[in-house]
KELO-668542 format. One record per residue (C-alpha): residue number from 1; x, y, z; residue in one letter. Coordinates in steps of 0.25 Angstrom, whole numbers, plus 5000, padded with zeros to 4 digits. Last residue first. Layout:
BEGIN
<rec><pos>NUM</pos><X>X</X><Y>Y</Y><Z>Z</Z><code>A</code></rec>
...
//
This chain:
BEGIN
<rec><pos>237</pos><X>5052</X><Y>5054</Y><Z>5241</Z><code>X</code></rec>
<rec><pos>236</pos><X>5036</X><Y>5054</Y><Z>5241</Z><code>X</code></rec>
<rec><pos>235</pos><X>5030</X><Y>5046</Y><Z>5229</Z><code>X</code></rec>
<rec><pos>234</pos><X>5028</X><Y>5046</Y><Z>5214</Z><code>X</code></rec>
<rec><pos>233</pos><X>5016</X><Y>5038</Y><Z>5209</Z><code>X</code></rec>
<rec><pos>232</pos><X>5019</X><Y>5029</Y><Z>5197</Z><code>X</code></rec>
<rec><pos>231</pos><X>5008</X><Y>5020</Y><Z>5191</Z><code>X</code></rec>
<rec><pos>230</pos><X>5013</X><Y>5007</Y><Z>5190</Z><code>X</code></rec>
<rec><pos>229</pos><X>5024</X><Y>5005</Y><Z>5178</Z><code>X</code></rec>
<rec><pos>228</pos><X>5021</X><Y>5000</Y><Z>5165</Z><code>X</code></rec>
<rec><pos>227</pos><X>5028</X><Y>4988</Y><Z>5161</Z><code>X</code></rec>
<rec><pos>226</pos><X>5039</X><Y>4992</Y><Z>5149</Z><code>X</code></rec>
<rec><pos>225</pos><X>5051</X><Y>4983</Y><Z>5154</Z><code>X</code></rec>
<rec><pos>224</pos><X>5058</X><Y>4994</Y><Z>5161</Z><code>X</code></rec>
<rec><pos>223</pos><X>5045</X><Y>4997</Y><Z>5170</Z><code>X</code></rec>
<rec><pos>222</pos><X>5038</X><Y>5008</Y><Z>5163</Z><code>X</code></rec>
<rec><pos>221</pos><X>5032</X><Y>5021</Y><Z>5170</Z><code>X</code></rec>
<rec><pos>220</pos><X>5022</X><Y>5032</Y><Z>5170</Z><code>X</code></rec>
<rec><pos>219</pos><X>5023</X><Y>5047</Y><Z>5175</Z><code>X</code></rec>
<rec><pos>218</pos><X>5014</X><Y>5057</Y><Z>5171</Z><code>X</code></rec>
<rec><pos>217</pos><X>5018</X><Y>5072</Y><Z>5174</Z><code>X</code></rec>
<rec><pos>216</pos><X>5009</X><Y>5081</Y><Z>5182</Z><code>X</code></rec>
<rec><pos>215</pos><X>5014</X><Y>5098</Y><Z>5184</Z><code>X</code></rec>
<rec><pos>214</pos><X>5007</X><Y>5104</Y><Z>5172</Z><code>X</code></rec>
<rec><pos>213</pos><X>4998</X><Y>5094</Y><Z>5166</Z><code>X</code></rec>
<rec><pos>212</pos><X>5003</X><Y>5079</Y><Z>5157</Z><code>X</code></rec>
<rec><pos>211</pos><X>5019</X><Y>5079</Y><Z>5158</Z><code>X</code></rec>
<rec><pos>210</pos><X>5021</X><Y>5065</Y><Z>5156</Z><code>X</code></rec>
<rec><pos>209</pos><X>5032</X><Y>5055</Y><Z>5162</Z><code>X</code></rec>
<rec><pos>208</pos><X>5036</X><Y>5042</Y><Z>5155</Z><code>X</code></rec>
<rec><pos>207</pos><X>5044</X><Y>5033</Y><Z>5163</Z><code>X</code></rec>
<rec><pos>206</pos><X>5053</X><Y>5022</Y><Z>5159</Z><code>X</code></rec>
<rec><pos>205</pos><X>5059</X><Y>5013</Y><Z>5169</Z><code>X</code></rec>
<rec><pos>204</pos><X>5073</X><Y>5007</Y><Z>5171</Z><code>X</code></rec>
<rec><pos>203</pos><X>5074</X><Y>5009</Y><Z>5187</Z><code>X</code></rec>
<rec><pos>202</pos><X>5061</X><Y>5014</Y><Z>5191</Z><code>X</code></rec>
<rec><pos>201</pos><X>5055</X><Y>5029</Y><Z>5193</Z><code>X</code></rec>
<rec><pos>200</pos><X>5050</X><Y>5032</Y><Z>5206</Z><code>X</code></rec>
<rec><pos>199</pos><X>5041</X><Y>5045</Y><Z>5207</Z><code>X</code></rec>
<rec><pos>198</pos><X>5043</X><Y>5056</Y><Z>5218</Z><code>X</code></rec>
<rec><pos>197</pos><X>5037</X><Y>5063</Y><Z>5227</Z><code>X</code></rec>
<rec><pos>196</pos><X>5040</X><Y>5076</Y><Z>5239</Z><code>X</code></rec>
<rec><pos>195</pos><X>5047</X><Y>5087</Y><Z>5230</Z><code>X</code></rec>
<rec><pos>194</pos><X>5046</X><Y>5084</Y><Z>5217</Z><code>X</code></rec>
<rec><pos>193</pos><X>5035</X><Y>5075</Y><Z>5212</Z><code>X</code></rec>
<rec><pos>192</pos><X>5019</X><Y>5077</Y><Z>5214</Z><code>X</code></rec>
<rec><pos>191</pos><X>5011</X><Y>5066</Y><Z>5214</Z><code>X</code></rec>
<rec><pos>190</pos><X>5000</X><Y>5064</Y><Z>5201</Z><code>X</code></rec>
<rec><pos>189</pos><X>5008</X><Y>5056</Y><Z>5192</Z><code>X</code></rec>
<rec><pos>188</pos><X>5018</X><Y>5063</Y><Z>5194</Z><code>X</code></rec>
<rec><pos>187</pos><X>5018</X><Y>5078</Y><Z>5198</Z><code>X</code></rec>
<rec><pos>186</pos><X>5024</X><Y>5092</Y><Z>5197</Z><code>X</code></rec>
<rec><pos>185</pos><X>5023</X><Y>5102</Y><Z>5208</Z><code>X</code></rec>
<rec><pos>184</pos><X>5040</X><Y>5102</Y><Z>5211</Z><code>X</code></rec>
<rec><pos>183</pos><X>5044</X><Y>5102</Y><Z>5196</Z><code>X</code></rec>
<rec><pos>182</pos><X>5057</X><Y>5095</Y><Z>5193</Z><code>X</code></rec>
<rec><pos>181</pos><X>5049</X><Y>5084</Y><Z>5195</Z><code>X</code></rec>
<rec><pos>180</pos><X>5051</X><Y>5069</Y><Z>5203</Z><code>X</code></rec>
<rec><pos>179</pos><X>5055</X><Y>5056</Y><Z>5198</Z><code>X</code></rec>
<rec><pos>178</pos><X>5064</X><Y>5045</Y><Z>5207</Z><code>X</code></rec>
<rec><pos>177</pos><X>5074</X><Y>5036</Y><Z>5201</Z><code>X</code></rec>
<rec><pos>176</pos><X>5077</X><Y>5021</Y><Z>5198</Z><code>X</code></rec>
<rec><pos>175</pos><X>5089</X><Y>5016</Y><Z>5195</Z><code>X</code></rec>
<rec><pos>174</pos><X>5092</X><Y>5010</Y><Z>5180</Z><code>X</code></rec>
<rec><pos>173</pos><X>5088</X><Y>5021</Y><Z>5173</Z><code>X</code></rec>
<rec><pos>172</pos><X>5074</X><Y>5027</Y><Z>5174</Z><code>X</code></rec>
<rec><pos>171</pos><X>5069</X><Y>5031</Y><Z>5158</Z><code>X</code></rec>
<rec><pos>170</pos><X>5060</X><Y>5044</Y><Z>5160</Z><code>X</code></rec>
<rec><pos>169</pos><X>5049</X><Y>5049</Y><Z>5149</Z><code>X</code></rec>
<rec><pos>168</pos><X>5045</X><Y>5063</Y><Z>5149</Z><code>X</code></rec>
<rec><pos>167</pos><X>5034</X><Y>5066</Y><Z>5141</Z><code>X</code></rec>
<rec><pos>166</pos><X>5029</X><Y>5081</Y><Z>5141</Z><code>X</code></rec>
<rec><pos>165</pos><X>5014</X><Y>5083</Y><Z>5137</Z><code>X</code></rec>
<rec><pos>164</pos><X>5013</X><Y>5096</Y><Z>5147</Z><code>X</code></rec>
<rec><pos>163</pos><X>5029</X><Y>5100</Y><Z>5149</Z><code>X</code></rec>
<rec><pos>162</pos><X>5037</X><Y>5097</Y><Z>5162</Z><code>X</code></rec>
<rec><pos>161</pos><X>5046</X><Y>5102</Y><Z>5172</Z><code>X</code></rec>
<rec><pos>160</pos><X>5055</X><Y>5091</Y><Z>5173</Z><code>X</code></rec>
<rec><pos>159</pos><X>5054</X><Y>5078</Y><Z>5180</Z><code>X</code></rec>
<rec><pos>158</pos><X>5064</X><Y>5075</Y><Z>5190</Z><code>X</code></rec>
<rec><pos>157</pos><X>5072</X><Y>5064</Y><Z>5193</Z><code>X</code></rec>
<rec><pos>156</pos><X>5075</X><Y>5058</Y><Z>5206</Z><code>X</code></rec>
<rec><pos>155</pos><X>5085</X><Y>5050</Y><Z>5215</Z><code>X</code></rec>
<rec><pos>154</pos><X>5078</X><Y>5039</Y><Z>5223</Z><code>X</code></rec>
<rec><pos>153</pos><X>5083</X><Y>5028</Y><Z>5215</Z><code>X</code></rec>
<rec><pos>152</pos><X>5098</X><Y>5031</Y><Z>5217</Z><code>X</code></rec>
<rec><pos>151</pos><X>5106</X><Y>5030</Y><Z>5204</Z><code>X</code></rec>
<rec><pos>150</pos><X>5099</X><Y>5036</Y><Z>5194</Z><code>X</code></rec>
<rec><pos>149</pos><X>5100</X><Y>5037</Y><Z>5178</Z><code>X</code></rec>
<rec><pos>148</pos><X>5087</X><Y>5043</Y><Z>5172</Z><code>X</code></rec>
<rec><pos>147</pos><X>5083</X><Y>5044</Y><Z>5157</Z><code>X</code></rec>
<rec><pos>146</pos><X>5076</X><Y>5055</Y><Z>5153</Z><code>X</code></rec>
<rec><pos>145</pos><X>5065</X><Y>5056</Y><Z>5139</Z><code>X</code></rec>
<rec><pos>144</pos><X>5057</X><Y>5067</Y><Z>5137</Z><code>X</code></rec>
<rec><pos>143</pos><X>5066</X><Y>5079</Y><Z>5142</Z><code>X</code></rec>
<rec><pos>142</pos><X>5057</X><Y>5094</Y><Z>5141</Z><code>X</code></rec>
<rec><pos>141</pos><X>5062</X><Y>5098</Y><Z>5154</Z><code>X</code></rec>
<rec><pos>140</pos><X>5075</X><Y>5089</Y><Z>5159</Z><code>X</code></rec>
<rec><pos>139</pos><X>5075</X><Y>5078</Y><Z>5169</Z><code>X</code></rec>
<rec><pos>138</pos><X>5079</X><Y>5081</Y><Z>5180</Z><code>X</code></rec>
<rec><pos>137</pos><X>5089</X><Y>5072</Y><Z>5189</Z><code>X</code></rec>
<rec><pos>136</pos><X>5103</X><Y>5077</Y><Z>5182</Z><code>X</code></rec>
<rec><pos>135</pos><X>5098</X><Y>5091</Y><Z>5191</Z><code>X</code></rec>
<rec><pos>134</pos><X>5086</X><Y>5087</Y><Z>5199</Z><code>X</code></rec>
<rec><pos>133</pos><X>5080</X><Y>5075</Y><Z>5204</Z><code>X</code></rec>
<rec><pos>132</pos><X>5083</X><Y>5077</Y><Z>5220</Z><code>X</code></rec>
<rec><pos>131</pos><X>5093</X><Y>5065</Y><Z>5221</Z><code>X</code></rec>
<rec><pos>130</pos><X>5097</X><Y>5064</Y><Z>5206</Z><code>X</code></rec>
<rec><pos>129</pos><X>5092</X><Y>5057</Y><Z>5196</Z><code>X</code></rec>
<rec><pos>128</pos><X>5101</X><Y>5056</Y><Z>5183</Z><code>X</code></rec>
<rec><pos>127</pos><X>5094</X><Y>5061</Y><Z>5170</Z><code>X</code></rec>
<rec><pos>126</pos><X>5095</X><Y>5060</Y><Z>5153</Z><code>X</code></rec>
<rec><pos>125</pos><X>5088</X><Y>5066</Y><Z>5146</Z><code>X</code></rec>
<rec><pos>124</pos><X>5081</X><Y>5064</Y><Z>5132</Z><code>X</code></rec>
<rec><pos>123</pos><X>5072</X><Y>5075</Y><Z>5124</Z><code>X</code></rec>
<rec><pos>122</pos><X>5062</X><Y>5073</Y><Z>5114</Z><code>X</code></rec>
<rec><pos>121</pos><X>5057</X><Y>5087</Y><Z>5108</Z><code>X</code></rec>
<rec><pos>120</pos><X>5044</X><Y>5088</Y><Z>5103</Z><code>X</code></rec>
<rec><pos>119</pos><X>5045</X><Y>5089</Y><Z>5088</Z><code>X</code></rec>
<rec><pos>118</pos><X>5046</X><Y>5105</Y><Z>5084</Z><code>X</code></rec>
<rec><pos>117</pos><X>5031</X><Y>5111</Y><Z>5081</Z><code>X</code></rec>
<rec><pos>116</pos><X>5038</X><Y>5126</Y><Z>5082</Z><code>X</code></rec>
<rec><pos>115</pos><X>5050</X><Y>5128</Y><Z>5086</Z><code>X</code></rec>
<rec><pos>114</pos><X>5048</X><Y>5138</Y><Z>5099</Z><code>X</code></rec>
<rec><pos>113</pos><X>5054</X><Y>5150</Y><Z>5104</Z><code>X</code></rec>
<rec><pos>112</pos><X>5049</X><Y>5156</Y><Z>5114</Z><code>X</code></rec>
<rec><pos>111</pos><X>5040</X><Y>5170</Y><Z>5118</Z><code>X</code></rec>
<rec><pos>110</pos><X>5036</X><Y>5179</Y><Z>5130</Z><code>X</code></rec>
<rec><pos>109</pos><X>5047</X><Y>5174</Y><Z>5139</Z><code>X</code></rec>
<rec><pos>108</pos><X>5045</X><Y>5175</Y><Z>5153</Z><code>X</code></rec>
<rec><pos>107</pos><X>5048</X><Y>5160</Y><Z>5156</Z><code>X</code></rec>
<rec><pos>106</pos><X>5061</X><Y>5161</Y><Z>5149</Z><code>X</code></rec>
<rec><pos>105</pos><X>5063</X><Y>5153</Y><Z>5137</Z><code>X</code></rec>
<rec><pos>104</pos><X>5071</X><Y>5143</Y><Z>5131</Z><code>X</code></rec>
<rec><pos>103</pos><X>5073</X><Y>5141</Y><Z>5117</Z><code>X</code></rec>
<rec><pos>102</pos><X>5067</X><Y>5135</Y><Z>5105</Z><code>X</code></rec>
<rec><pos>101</pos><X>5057</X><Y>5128</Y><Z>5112</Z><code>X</code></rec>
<rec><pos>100</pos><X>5049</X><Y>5118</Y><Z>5105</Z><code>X</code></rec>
<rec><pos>99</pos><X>5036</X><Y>5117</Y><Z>5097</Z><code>X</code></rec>
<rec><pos>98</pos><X>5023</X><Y>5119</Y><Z>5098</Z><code>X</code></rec>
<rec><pos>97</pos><X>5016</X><Y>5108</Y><Z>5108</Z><code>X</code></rec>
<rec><pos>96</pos><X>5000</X><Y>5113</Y><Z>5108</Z><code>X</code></rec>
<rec><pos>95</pos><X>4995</X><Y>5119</Y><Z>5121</Z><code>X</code></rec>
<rec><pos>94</pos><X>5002</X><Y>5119</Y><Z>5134</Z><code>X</code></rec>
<rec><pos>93</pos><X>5014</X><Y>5110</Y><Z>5138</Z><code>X</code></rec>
<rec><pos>92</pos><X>5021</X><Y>5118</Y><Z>5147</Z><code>X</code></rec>
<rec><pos>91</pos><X>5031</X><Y>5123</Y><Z>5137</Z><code>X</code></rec>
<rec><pos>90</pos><X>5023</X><Y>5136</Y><Z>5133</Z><code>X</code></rec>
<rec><pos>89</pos><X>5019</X><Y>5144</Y><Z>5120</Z><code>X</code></rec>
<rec><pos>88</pos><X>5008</X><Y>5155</Y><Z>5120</Z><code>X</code></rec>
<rec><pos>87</pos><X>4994</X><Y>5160</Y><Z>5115</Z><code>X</code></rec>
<rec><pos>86</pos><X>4985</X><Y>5170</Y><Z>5117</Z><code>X</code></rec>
<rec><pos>85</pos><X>4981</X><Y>5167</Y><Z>5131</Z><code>X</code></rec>
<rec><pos>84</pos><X>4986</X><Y>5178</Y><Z>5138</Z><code>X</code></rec>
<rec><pos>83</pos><X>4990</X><Y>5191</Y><Z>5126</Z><code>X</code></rec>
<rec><pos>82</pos><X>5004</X><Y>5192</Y><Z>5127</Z><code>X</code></rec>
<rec><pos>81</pos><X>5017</X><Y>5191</Y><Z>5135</Z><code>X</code></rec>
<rec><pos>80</pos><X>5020</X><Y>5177</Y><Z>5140</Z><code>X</code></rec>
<rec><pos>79</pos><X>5011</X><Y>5170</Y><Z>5131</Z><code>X</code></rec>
<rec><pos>78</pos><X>4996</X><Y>5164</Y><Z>5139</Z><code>X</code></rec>
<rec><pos>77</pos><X>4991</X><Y>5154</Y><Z>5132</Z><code>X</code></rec>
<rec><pos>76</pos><X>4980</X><Y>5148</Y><Z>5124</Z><code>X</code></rec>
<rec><pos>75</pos><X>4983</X><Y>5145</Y><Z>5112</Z><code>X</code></rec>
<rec><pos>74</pos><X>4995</X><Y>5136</Y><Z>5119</Z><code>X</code></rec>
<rec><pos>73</pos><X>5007</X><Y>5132</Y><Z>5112</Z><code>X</code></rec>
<rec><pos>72</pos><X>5017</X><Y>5121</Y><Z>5115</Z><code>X</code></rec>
<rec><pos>71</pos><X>5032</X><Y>5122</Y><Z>5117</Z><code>X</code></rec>
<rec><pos>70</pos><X>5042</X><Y>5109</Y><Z>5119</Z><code>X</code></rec>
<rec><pos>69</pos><X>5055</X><Y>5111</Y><Z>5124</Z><code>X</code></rec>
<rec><pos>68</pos><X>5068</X><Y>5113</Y><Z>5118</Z><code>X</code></rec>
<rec><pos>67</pos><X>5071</X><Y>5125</Y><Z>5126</Z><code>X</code></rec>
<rec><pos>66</pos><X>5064</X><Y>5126</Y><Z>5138</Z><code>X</code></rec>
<rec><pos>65</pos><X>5053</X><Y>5137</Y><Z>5139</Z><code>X</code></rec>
<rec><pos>64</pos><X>5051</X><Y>5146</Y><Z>5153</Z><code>X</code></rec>
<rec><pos>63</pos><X>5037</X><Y>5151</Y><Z>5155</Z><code>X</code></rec>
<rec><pos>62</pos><X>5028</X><Y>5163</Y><Z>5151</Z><code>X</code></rec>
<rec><pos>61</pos><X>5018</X><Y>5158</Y><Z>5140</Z><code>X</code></rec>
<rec><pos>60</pos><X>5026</X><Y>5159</Y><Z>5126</Z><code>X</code></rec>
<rec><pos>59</pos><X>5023</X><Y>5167</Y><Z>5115</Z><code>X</code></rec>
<rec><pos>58</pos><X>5029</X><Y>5162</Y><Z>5102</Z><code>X</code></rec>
<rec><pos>57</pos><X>5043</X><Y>5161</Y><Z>5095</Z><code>X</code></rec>
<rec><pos>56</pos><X>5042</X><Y>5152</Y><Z>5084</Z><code>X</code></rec>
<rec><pos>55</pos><X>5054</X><Y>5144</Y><Z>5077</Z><code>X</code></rec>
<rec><pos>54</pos><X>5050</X><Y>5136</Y><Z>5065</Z><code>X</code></rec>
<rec><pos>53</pos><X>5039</X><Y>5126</Y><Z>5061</Z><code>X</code></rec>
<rec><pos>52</pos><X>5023</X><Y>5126</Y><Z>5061</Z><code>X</code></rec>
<rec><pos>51</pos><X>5019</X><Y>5140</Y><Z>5054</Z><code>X</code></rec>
<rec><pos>50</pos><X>5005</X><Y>5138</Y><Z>5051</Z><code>X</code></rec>
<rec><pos>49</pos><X>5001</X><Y>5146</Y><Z>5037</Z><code>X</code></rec>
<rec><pos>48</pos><X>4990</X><Y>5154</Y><Z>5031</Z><code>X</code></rec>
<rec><pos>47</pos><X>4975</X><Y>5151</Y><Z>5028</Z><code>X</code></rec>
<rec><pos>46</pos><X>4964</X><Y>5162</Y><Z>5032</Z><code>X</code></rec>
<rec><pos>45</pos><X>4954</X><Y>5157</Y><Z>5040</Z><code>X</code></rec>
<rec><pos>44</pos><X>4954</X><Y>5168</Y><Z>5049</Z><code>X</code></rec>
<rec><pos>43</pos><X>4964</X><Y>5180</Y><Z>5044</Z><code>X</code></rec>
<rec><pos>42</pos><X>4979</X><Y>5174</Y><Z>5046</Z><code>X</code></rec>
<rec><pos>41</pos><X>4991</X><Y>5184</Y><Z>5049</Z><code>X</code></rec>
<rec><pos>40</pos><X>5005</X><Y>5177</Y><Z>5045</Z><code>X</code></rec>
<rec><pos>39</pos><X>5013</X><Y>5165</Y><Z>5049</Z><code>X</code></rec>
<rec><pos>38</pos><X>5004</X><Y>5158</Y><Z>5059</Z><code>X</code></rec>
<rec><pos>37</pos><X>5012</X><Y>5149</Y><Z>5069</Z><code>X</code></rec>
<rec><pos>36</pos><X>5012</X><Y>5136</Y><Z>5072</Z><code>X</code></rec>
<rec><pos>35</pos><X>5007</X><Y>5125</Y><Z>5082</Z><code>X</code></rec>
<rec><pos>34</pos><X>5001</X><Y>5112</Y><Z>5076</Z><code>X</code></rec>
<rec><pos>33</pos><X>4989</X><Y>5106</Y><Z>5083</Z><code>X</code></rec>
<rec><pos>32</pos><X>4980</X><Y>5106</Y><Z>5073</Z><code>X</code></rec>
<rec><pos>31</pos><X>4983</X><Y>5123</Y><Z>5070</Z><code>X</code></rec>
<rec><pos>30</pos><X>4990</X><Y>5129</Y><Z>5084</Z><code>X</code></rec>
<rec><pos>29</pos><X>4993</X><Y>5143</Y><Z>5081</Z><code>X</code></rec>
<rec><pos>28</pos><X>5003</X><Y>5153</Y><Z>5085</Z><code>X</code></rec>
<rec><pos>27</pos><X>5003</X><Y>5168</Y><Z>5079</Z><code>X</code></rec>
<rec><pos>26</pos><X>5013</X><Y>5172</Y><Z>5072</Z><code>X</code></rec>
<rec><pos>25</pos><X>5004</X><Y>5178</Y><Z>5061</Z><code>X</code></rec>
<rec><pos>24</pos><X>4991</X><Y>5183</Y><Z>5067</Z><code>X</code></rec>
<rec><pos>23</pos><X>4979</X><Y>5173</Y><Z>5065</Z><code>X</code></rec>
<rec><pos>22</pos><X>4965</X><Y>5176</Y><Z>5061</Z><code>X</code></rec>
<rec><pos>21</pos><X>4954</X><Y>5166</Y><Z>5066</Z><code>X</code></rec>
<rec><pos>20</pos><X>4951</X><Y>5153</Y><Z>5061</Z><code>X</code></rec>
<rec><pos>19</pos><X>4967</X><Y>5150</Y><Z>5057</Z><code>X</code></rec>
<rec><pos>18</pos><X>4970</X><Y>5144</Y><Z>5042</Z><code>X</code></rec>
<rec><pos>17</pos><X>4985</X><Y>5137</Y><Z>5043</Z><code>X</code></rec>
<rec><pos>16</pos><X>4993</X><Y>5130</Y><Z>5033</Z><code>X</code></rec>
<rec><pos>15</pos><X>5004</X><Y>5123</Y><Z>5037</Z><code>X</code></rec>
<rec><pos>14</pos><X>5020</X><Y>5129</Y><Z>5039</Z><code>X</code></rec>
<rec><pos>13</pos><X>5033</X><Y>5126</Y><Z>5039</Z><code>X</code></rec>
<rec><pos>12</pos><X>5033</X><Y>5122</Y><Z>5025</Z><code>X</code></rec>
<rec><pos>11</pos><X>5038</X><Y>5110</Y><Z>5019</Z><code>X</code></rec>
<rec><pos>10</pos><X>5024</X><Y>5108</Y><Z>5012</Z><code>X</code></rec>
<rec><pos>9</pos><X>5016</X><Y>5097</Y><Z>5007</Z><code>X</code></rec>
<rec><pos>8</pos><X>5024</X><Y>5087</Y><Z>5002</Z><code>X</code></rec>
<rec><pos>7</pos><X>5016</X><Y>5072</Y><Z>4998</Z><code>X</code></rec>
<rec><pos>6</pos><X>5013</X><Y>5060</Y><Z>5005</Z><code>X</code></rec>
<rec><pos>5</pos><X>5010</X><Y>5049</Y><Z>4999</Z><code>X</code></rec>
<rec><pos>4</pos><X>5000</X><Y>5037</Y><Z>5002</Z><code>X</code></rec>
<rec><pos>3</pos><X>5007</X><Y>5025</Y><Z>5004</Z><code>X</code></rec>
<rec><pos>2</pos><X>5008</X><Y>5013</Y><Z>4996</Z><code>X</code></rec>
<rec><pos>1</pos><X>5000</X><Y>5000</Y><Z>5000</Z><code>X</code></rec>
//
């Protein structure tokens, strides 16, 4: 059974766009679920062009960006100087994902620089618990895959503070660790981590953590031979 072709459309940097109501050049646009950027004035219903590719910088909500992170664009929000819910870009995970982060930002910033619709980035640490899960014990903001060396079962590792949609998955060396957060309020599974609980992690397990709400990460786990693990409930120190 042969295949039906396909054929060269275009190798432009932009679609075909037709707003409902008048749109003003530059401004940011979600059209089925692709973030771009109008390229000049369009009256209602008149058809112009998307921009979906380059480097952008658009209004941002106040709060520090980490270079190389993911952005995403919510219609609603409130940009650090500007009209309050107008529009503007964050890295907590609101909205629709954009892009990623040219370059790091200071909170008070009004705008940042982002690539727009760049692949989500896939990042690979490496970490060594430590006795209070900081400095070689956290995991690094925007990581998705850490590996962990330990060499006392009650030394920790910290989360990082996370992103809405985040997946962090954490492969446990040959000694077992303890998990907590980098951010004191956060939870696991429902229990707050950082100052008074923590989760076990096994020796030579895989765990897969997921940043569903501000503040709560999911935390499930696989026994070395692929067994789903009970459900996991940190506890006090």
């Amino acid at each position: 059974m042969a295949q039906s072709p396909a054929f060269f459309y275009s190798d432009d940097d932009a679609v075909d766009y037709t707003p409902a109501a008048a749109a003003i050049g530059g401004d940011v646009v979600v059209s089925g679920g692709i973030v771009g950027v109008t390229a000049t004035d369009l009256a209602a219903s008149e058809k112009g062009s998307l921009q979906i590719e380059g480097v952008y910088q658009v209004p941002k909500i106040t709060g520090a960006w980490v270079a190389g992170q993911p952005v995403y664009w919510n219609a609603t929000g409130d940009p650090d100087s500007g009209d309050a819910g107008s529009g503007a870009a964050n890295q907590n995970g609101t909205g629709v994902y954009m892009g990623i982060a040219v370059q790091a930002q200071a909170s008070g910033d009004n705008t940042g620089l982002v690539i727009l619709n760049a692949p989500m980035p896939s990042t690979q640490v490496a970490v060594t618990a430590t006795t209070n899960g900081l400095t070689t014990g956290l995991i690094p903001a925007g990581a998705t895959f850490a590996t962990v060396t330990s060499t006392n079962a009650d030394h920790q590792i910290s989360l990082p503070a996370g992103y809405i949609g985040q997946v962090l998955r954490i492969l446990v060396g040959t000694t077992a660790c303890e998990l907590v957060s980098a951010v004191a309020a956060d939870k696991v599974n429902e229990v707050t981590v950082g100052a008074t609980n923590e989760l076990a992690l096994t020796a030579e397990a895989l765990y897969t953590c997921v940043y569903t709400k501000s503040g709560f990460w999911i935390v499930t786990g696989l026994t070395k031979l692929g067994a789903a693990q009970a459900a996991l409930v940190p506890d006090a120190r």
